[in-house]
C-alpha positions in Angstrom: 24.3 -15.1 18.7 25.1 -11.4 18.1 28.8 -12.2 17.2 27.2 -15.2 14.5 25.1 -12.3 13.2 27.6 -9.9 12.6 30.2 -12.2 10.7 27.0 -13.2 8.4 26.0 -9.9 7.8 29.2 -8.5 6.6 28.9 -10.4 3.6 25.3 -9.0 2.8 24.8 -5.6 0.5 21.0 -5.5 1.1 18.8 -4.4 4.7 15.3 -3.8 4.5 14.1 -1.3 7.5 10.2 -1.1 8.2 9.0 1.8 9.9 5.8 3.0 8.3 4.9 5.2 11.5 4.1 9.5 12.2 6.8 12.1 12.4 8.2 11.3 16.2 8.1 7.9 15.7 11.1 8.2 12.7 13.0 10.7 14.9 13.3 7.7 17.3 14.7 4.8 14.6 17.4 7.6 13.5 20.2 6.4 15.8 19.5 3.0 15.0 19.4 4.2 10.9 23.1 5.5 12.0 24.3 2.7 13.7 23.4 0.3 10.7 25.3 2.7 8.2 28.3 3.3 10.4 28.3 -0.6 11.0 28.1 -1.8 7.7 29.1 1.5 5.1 29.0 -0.8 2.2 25.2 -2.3 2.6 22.1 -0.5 0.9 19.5 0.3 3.4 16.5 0.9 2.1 13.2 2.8 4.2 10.1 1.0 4.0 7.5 3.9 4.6 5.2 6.6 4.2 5.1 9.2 1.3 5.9 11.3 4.3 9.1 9.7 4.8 10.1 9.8 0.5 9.3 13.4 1.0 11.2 13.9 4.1 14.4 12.0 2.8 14.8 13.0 -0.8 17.9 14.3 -1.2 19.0 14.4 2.4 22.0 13.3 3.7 21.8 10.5 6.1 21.8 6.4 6.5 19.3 5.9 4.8 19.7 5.3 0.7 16.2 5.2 -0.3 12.7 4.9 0.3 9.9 2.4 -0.7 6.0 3.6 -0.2 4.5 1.4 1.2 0.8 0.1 0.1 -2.3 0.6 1.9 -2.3 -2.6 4.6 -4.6 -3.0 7.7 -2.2 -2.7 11.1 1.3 -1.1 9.0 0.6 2.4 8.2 -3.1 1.8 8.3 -5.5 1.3 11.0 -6.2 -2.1 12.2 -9.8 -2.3 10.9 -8.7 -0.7 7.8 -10.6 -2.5 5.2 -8.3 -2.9 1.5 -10.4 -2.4 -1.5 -9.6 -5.1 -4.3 -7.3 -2.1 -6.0 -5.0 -2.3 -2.8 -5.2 -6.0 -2.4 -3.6 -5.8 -5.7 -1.7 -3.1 -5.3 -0.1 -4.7 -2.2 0.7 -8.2 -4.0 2.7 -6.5 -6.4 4.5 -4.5 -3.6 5.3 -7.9 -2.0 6.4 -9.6 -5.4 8.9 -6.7 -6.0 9.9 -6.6 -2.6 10.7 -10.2 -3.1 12.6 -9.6 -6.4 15.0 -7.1 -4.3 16.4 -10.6 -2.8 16.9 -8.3 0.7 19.2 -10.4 2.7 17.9 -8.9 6.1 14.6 -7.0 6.9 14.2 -5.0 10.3 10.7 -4.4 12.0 11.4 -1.6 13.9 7.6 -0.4 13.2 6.3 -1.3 16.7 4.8 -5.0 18.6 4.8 -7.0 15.7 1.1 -8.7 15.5 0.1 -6.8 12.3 4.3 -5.9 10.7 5.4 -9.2 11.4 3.3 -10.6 8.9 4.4 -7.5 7.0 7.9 -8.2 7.0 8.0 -11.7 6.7 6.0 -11.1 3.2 9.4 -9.5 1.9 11.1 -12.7 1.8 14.4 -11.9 2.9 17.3 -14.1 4.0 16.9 -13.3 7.6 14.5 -11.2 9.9 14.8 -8.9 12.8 12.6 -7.3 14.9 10.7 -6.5 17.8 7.8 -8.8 19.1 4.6 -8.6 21.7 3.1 -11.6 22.7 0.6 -11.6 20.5 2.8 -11.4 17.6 4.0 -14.1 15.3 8.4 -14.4 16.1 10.8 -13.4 13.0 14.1 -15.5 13.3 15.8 -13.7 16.0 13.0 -11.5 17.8 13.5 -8.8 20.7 10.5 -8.2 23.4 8.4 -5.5 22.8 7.9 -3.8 26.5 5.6 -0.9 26.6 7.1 2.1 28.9 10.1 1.7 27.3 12.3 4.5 25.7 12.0 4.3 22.2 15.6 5.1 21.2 16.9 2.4 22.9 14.5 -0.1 21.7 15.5 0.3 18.2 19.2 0.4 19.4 18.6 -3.1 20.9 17.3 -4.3 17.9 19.8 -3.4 15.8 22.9 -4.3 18.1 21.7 -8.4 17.4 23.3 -7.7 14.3 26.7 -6.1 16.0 25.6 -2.4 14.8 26.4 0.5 17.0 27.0 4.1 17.3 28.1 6.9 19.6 25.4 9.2 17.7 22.8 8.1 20.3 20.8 11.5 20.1 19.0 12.1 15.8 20.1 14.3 13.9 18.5 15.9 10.8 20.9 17.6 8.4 18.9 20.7 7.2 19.5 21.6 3.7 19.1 24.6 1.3 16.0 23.1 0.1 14.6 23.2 3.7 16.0 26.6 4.3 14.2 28.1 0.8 10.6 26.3 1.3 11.1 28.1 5.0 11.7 31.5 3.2 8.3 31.5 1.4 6.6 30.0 3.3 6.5 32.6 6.7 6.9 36.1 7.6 10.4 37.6 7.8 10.9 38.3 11.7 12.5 41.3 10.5 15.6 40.6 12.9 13.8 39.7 16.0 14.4 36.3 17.7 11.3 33.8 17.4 9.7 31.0 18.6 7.5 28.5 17.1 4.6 27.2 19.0 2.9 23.8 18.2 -0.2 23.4 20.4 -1.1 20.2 18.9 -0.8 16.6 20.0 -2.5 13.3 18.4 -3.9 12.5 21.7 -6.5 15.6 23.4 -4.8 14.0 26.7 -1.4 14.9 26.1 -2.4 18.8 24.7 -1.2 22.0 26.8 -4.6 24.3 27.2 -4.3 27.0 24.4 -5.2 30.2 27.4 -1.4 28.4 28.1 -0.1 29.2 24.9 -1.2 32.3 24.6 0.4 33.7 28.1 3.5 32.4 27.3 3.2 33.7 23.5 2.5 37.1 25.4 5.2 36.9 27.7 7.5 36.2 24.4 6.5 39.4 22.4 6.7 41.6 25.2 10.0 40.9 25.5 10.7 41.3 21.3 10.0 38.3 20.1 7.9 37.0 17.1 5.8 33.8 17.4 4.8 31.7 14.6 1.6 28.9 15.9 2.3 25.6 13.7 0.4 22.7 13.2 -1.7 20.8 10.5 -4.9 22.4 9.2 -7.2 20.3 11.6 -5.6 21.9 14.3 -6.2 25.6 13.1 -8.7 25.9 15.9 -6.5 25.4 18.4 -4.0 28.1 16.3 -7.3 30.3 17.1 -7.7 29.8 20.2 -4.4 30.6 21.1 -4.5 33.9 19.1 -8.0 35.2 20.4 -6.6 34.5 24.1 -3.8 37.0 23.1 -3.0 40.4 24.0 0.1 41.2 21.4 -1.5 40.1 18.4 1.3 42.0 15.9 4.3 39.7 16.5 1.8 36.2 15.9 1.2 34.1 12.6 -0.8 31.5 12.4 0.6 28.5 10.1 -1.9 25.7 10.4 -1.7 24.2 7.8 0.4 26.3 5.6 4.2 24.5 6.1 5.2 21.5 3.8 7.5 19.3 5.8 10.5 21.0 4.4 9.4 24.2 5.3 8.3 23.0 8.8 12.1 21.6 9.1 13.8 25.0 7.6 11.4 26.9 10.4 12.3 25.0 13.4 15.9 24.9 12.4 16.2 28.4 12.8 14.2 29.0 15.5 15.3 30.5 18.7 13.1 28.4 20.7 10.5 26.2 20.1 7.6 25.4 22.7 5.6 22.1 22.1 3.3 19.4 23.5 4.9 15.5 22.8 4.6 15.3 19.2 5.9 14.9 16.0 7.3 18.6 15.4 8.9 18.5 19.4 10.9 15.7 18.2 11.9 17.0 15.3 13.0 20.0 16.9 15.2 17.8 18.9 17.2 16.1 16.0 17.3 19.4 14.3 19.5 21.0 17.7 16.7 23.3 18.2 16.3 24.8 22.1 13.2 23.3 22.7 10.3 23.1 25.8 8.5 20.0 25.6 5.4 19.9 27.5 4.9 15.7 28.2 2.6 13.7 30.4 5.0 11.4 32.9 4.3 8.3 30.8 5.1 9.2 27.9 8.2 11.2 29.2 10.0 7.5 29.5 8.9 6.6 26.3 10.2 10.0 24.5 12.4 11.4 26.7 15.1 13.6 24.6 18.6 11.8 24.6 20.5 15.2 25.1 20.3 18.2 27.9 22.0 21.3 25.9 19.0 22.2 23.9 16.2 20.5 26.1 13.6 21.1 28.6 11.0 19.0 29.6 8.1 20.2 31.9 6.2 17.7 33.1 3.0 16.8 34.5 2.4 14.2 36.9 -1.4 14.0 37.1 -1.8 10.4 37.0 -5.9 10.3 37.2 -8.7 12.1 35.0 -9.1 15.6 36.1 -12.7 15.2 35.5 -14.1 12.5 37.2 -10.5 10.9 39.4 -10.1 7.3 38.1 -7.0 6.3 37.8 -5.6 4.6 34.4 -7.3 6.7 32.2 -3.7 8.4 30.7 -3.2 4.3 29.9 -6.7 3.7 28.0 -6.9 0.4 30.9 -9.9 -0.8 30.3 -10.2 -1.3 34.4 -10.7 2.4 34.1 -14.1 3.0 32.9 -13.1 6.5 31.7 -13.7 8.1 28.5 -12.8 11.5 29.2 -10.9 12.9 26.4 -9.8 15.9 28.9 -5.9 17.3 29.3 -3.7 15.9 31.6 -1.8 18.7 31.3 -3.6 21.5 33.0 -1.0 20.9 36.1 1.3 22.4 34.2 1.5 26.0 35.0 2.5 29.3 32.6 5.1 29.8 35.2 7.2 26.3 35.0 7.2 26.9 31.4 8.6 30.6 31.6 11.0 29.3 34.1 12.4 26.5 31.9 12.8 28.9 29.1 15.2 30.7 31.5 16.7 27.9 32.3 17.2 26.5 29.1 18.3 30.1 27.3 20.4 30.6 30.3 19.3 34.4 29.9 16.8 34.6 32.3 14.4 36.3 29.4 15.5 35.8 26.0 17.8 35.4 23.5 18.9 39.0 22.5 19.7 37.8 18.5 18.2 35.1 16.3 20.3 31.8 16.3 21.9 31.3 13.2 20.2 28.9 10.4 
C-alpha cells in the first residue's frame, strides 16, 4: 500500500495538512511537516489552521509554504458544542468551495481522532485522504488508528510514512528569525548581562499546573545565584504570575509578562534563554523545537504523550500521583467517568523544589548555573 502511495504521489504538486490545534500540538506535526518536504521538495504544502499558525509562520523558514485560516466550525478549532451563527455557516461554505477550487490532490488530518475533522477534511475535495481515525469517526481512504497514550510525534510520523515520507529530523525545530529576535528586544527588560530563565507557570488543564509557592522557590534559588527571571504566560494567567511574585523573596531580578509577549516575541525570548522552567504546555514545547535547556514539569500520562524526542537540552520531572490528592479516587488525571471526581486540584504537588533544582544541575551540568547568557 505504502509503495502504491508513494509512486502516485510523486506525480502530485498539491498536499493539504489540517491541524487547527494550540501551540504544543503544532510542535508535535513539525517532523511530520519535515518529512513531507524532504519527501516530496517539489509539492506545495499548504497549513490549514489558526490565525495563530499564519502568524507564527509568516516569513519563516520551514516545510510549510503557506497557511489557510480556517473558519469558525464546531469540533476543528472550535469546541464541539460550538454553535455557528448564519455569518459562519456562510463563511465556512465559501472556505469549502475555495478549498475545492485549489484541486488539492491529497489532504492530511493530522488534527486529532477524526469524528468532527474527518468530515472536515473530506469537505476539501481532494484526490485522496489521509489521516488518523477513532472509532467513532467516519474512515478517509487510507486511515491510521487513533490510540490515546500514544506519543504524538510518532503518530503524525505514521501517518505520513503511508505516503513513503520520512525524515531523520525526528526532534522540531523552529528557525528563529530577526523578526523574532527584535519583537523580543522591546518587548522585556534587558538582563543587563546576567543569564535568565523564563518561567511559565501555566497549563490548560489546573491538573497538570506546578503550585506557584514552587515557582517562586526555584525563581529565588535562581536570583541568588545571578540570574534574572522573566514569569510568562497569557493575560488570564497573570494571577498565577502574582502568585509567584508575592511568594518571592528577590523581587529585583523578576518581570512579570502575562500577557505582554506576541508570539514572536515569546519565540525570540525563549530562544535566548538560559533555561526555561515549565509545566506541559504550549511554551515547554516550543522551547523544545527552539534548542532551549528546558525543565518540563509533566504528569506520567501525559509524559508518553509529550515526551521530548531529544536528551541534550531536556529534563523532565515527573510526577507519578496517579489518584486525586483530595479525595483518592483513582482515574481522575483521565477524566474516566468511573471516577466520580471533579476535583480540579494539581497533580503535581509531588513534585518537590528540590527534584527541580537537581535537574537544573543535571541538565546545565554546572551544578548551579550557567556563568554567561547563551547566545541568541
Amino acid at each position: 500500500m505504502r509503495k502504491i502511495l508513494y509512486h502516485s504521489i510523486m506525480r502530485r504538486k498539491k498536499i493539504a495538512v489540517l491541524r487547527a490545534n494550540a501551540l504544543g500540538d503544532f510542535v508535535f506535526v513539525l517532523p511530520a511537516l519535515q518529512a513531507l518536504r524532504e519527501t516530496f521538495p517539489e509539492a506545495e504544502i499548504v497549513y490549514l489552521g489558526r490565525e495563530m499558525h499564519r502568524i507564527l509562520l509568516e516569513d519563516r523558514p520551514g516545510p510549510v509554504d503557506r497557511v489557510e485560516v480556517i473558519p469558525s466550525y464546531p469540533g476543528v478549532g472550535k469546541p464541539e458544542d460550538y454553535f455557528q451563527d448564519i455569518e459562519e455557516i456562510a463563511e465556512a461554505e465559501l472556505f469549502f468551495a475555495r478549498m475545492q477550487a485549489e484541486r488539492f490532490d491529497i489532504a492530511l488530518q493530522l488534527h486529532g481522532g477524526g469524528q468532527y475533522s474527518n468530515p472536515f477534511v473530506l469537505r476539501l475535495g481532494a484526490e485522496l485522504t489521509i489521516g488518523l481515525k477513532s472509532s467513532a469517526a467516519p474512515p478517509l481512504d487510507v486511515s491510521v488508528p487513533y490510540v490515546t497514550r500514544f506519543n504524538e510525534i510518532l503518530r503524525y510520523l505514521e501517518v505520513v510514512s503511508m505516503l513513503g515520507a520520512q525524515t531523520v529530523h525526528v526532534a522540531p525545530e523552529i528557525v528563529v528569525t530577526e523578526r523574532d529576535l527584535e519583537a523580543a528586544s522591546r518587548a522585556v527588560t534587558d538582563p543587563d548581562g546576567r543569564p535568565f530563565a523564563v518561567l511559565h507557570p501555566g497549563a490548560s488543564d489546573p491538573k497538570r499546573r506546578w503550585p506557584p509557592e514552587n515557582f517562586a522557590q526555584v525563581a529565588d534559588f535562581l536570583i541568588g545565584e545571578g540570574w534574572q527571571v522573566y514569569i510568562n504566560g497569557i493575560a488570564e494567567e497573570a494571577g498565577m504570575a502574582a502568585d509567584i511574585v508575592s511568594a518571592m523573596y528577590h523581587r529585583e531580578w523578576v518581570e512579570d509578562l502575562s500577557g505582554r509577549l506576541p508570539l514572536p516575541a515569546l519565540i525570540g525570548l525563549l530562544s535566548q534563554a538560559s533555561l526555561v522552567i515549565s509545566n506541559d504546555s504550549g511554551p515547554l514545547h516550543l522551547a523544545h523545537a527552539l534548542q532551549a535547556p528546558a525543565i518540563g514539569i509533566y504528569w506520567i500520562g501525559n509524559l508518553v504523550t509529550s515526551m521530548p524526542a531529544t536528551s541534550r537540552f531536556h529534563r523532565p520531572v515527573i510526577s507519578w500521583t496517579t489518584s486525586c490528592p483530595l479525595c483518592g479516587k483513582e482515574g481522575a488525571m483521565l477524566e474516566s467517568e468511573d471516577s466520580n471526581c471533579r476535583h480540579n486540584t494539581s497533580f503535581m504537588r509531588s513534585i518537590s523544589v528540590g527534584e527541580v533544582k537537581g535537574a537544573i544541575g543535571k541538565l546545565l551540568n554546572t551544578g548551579l548555573y550557567i556563568p554567561e547568557p547563551v547566545p541568541g
